[in-house]
N, C-alpha and C positions, 0 to 999 in steps of 0.2 A: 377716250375716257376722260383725260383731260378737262379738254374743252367742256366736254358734259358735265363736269362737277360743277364748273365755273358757273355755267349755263344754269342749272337747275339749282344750285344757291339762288344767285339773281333771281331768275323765276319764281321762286319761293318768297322773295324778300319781296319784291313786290307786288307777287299773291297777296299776300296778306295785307299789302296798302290799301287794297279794297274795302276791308276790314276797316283799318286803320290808316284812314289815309294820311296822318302823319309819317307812316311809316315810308313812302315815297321821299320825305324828307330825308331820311334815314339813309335810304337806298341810295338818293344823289350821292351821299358825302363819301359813302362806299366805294361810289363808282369813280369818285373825283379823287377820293383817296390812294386807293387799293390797283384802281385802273384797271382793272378786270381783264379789259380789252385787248393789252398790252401783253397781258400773261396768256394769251391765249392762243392757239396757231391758226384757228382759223373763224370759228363760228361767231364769237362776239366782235372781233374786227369787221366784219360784215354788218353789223348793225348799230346804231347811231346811239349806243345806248346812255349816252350823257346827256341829250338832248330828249332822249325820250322820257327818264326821271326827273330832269329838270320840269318839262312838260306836266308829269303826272303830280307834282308836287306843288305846281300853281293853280293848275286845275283842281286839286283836291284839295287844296285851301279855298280854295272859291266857291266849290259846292257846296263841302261839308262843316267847314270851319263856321266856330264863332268868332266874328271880326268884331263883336261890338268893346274889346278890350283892344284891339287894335290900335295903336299910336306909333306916327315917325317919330324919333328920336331926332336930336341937333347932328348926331355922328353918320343918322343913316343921310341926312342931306348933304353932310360933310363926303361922304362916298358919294353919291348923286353929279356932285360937283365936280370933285376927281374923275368921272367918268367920264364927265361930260369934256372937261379939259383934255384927260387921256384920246378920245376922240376928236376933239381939235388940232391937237399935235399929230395925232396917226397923219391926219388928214395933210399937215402941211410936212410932213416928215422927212428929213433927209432922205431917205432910202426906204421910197412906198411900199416897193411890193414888200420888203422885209418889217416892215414893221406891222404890214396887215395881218403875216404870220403870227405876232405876238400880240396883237389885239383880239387877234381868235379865241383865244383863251383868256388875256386879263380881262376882258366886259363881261365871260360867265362869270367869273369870278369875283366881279364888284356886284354886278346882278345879284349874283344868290344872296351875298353877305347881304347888300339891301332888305332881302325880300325874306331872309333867315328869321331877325327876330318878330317879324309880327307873325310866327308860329309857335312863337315859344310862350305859351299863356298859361302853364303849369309848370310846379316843381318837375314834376315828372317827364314834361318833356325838357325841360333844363338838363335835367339828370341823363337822360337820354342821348340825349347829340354829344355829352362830356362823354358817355360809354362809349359811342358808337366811334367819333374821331379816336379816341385811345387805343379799339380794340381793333379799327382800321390799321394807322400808326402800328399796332404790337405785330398786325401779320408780315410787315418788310423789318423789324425791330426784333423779334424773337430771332426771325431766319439768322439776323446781320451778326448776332450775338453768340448763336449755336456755330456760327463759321469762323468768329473770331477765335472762340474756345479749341475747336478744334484744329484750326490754320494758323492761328494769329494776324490775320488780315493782312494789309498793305494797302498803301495809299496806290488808288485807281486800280485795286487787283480784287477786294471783297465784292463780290458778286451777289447782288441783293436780288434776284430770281430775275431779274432783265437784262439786258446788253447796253441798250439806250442809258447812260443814268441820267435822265432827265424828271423832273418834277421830286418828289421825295424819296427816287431811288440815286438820286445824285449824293455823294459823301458829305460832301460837308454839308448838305442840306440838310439830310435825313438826322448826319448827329446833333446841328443845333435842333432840331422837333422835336428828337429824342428827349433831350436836358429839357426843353418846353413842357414837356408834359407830365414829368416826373410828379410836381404839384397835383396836378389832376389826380394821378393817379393817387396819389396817398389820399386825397379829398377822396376818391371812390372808394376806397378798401376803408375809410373809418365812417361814413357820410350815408354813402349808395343805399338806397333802397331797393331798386329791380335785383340787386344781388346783393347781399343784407350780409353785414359784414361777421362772420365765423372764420374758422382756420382754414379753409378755403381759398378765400378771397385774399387771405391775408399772404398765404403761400403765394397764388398764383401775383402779389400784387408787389412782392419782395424780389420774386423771379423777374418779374418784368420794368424793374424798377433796376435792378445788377444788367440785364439787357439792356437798357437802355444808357449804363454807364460804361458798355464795352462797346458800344457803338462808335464812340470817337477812338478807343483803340483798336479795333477794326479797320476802320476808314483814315484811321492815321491824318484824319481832317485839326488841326491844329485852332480853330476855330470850335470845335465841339472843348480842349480840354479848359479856354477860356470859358465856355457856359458853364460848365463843371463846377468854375471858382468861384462865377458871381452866383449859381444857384448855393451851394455853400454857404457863402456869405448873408443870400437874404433867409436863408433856413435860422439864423440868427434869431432874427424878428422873433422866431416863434415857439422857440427850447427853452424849458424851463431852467436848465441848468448848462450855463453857458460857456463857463469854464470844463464842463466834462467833456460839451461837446467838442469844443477845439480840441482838448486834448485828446478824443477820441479820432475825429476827424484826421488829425497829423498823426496820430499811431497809425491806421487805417493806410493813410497815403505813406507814409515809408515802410512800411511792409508790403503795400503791393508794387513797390518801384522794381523789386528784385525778380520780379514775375510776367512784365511789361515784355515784351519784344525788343529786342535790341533796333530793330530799323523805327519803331515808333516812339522810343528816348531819342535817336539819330535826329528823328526828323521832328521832333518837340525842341530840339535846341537851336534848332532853325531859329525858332524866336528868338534868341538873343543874338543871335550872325545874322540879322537880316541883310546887309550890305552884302554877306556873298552867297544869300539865296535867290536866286536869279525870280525864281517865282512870287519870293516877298518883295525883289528890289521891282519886277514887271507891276504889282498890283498900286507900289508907290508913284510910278513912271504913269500909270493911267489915270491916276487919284490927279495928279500935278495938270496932265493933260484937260482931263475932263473941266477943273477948276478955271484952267484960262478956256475953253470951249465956253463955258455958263459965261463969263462973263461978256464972250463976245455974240452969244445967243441968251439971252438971261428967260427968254419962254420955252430951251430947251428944243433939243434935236429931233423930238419922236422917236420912239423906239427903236431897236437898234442902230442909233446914231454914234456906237464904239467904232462901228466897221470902217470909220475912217482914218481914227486915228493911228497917227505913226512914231512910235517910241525908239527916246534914244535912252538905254540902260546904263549907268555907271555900276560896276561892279567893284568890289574890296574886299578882299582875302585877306586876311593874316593869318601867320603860322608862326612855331617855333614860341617858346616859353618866353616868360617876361622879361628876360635878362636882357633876350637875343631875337626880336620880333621880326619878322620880316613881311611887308604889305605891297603885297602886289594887288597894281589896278588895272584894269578892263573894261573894255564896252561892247553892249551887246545892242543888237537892234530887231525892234519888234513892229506889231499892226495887227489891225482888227482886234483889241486883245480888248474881253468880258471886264465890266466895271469891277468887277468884286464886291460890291459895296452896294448895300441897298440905298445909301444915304449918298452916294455918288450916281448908281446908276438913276438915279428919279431926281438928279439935279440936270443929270447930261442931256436925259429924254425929256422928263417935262417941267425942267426949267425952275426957277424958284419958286412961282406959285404954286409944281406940281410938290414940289418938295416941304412948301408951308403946309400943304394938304395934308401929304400924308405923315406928318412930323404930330400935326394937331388932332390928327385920326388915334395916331396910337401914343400920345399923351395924352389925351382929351382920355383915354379911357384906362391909365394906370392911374390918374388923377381920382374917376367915379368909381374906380375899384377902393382906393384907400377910405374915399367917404362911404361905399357902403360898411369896408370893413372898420371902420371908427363906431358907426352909427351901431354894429350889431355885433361888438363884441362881447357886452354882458346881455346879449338879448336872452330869453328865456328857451325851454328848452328846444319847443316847437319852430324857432326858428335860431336855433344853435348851428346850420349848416349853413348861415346865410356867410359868417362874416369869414369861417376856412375856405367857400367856394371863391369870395372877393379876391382873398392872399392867395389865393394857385391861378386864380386867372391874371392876376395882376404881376405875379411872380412870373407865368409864362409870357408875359408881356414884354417883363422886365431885360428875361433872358434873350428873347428873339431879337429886340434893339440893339442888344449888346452884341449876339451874332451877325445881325445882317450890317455889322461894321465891316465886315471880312467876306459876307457872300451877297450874290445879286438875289435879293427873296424880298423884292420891295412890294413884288403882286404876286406872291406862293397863297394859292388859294386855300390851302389850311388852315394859314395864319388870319387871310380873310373870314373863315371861320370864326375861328376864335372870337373875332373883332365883334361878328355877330351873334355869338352866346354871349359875349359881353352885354350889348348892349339890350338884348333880350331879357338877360337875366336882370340887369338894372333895370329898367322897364317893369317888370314883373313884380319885382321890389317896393319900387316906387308905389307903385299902383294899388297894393295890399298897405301898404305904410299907409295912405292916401284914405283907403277904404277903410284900416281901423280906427282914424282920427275923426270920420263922418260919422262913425257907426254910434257913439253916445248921442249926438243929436238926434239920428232918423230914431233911434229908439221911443227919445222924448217927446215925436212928432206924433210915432206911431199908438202912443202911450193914452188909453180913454181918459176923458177930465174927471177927476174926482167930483162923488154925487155931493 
């Protein structure tokens, strides 16, 4: 019965692409999301089904779509490029067969983004793919949040419905997407049309908003409580009252300090002992590595090019009060050990230029979020949604840079997403901008000469 819920959702979901052959779009992000496949025991493991939505989603832009609004963007060639590069390096890559493994999956993943926004040629499908990633996102996000309430989680012990935690069932993954999308989500509960905002939406959009901020206390990911700070902080930009909000903000956070888990204050003060967290001194030990690797490779190792390196760890403990301190020191020794670091692992793999690519990928587009939201903050009221959707996408932008300091999510095909509602939705902007500044001309064209 399982496997058949799974099954006949999917089946339904893209039933209706038929219909709506947007909706195959839809269904991809589901399945690249949610991974259907993975939660299943047996019957969608048997069948190819990312490949098949992929599939049904090019094809049914090709049959039924109107492409004559179709245009590349400067970012989607700027992915184009990256791929192309990312495929250069697979190719000359320290260590082929493992890095074929992880090509498997980043070229879907720069592919769709590519091929994302020349689908997005209405609000409503805009609105659409921001629903569809969210409400993907809330089914590993509600779960993570009902377990922390009830367990209190632990770091590599919250169990998000799979065993693997790989893709955004991984801890620190899942909690920076979590703070990522927070934006979005308040853009849907005051914005959304397909679900038109009442007490409702408002509920379900406060629940899933508290879920999304137990998710770093659950997974005790130290990395989720930093996005926490900077989303706080860009929340700034957009409160009318500024001083309540800190002061509400800092009541808020010391009243719930006393309610927190004792092993997740434990391991939150790790940030200030990093010298005797073996795990913060290992991520520093591979940041150092990686840095002399770039420069003696500056086009980067291809993908899994960590698996070589070999770390030597200094450790430093202090103990006993300020009077009377005592520091003892240690070394530890590691290898093979993951970049941590989105901005380290795409220096090590693919080298400077791959790292000017993707630095100009996702600048290039916190940059055209702030000019759309300058351009449409006193816009009127028909398009009063344009410049809150700019500040959550630019804000989830903002947060993910700041996380993938700390995690390796330099090609997490959500974030690809995003990249591609971005540039879709600018596109879409642009183009109606475009069309209302022709529109007094062709009127005057169209206009009989007076007798």
């Amino acid at each position: 019965m399982h496997d058949l819920a799974f099954l006949g959702f999917l089946a339904a979901f893209v039933g209706f692409g038929f219909k709506r052959p947007f909706l195959f779009v839809l269904a991809y992000c589901y399945v690249d999301i949610v991974a259907p496949q993975r939660l299943c025991y047996f019957l969608l493991n048997a069948i190819p089904v990312s490949l098949i939505c992929f599939g049904l989603a090019v094809l049914g832009w090709l049959v039924a779509d109107d492409k004559r609004d179709a245009r590349l963007a400067p970012r989607q060639l700027l992915m184009a490029l990256l791929l192309v590069w990312a495929g250069y390096t697979t190719w000359n890559a320290d260590f082929p067969v493992e890095a074929l493994e992880k090509w498997g999956w980043v070229w879907k993943a720069l592919v769709f983004a590519i091929f994302l926004p020349l689908t997005l040629r209405t609000r409503l499908r805009i609105e659409a793919l921001c629903l569809c990633m969210v409400l993907c996102a809330s089914s590993i996000i509600v779960v993570g949040g009902i377990k922390t309430l009830v367990s209190g989680g632990g770091y590599g012990a919250l169990n998000l419905m799979v065993d693997n935690n790989s893709g955004l069932y991984e801890g620190s993954i899942i909690s920076t997407v979590a703070i990522c999308i927070i934006p979005l989500i308040l853009w849907l509960a005051k914005h959304g049309t397909i679900f038109r905002p009442d007490w409702r939406v408002n509920l379900y959009a406060a629940g899933l908003v508290f879920a999304c901020l137990l998710i770093p206390i659950g997974t005790q990911a130290r990395t989720g409580l930093i996005c926490i700070g900077i989303l706080a902080v860009l929340t700034l930009r957009s409160v009318k009252h500024r001083l309540l909000y800190i002061a509400m903000a800092g009541a808020i956070g010391l009243a719930a300090i006393p309610l927190l888990p004792s092993s997740f204050t434990q391991r939150m003060d790790t940030i200030k002992t990093y010298k005797s967290d073996q795990s913060a001194s290992t991520r520093l030990a591979v940041w150092a590595w990686t840095w002399d690797y770039a420069k003696r490779n500056p086009m980067g190792g291809g993908f899994m090019a960590f698996l070589q390196n070999k770390l030597t760890i200094d450790l430093t403990e202090t103990s006993g009060d300020a009077q009377s301190q005592q520091v003892e020191s240690s070394v530890a020794y590691d290898q093979a050990r993951a970049y941590h670091s989105a901005y380290f692992e795409m220096l090590g793999e693919q080298g400077f230029p791959g790292l000017a690519m993707w630095l100009m990928l996702n600048i290039g587009g916190i940059v055209r979020m702030e000019v759309l939201r300058r351009r449409h903050l006193k816009a009127p009221d028909d398009q009063a949604w344009i410049a809150p959707l700019a500040t959550a996408l630019q804000h989830g932008n903002i947060i993910y840079m700041v996380g993938a300091l700390f995690v390796g999510i330099a090609f997490q095909p959500f974030v690809f997403m995003l990249v591609g509602c971005q540039i879709g939705f600018d596109t879409y902007v642009t183009r109606r901008r475009d069309e209302a500044a022709w529109r007094p001309l062709r009127e005057r064209i169209g206009r009989p000469a007076a007798a």
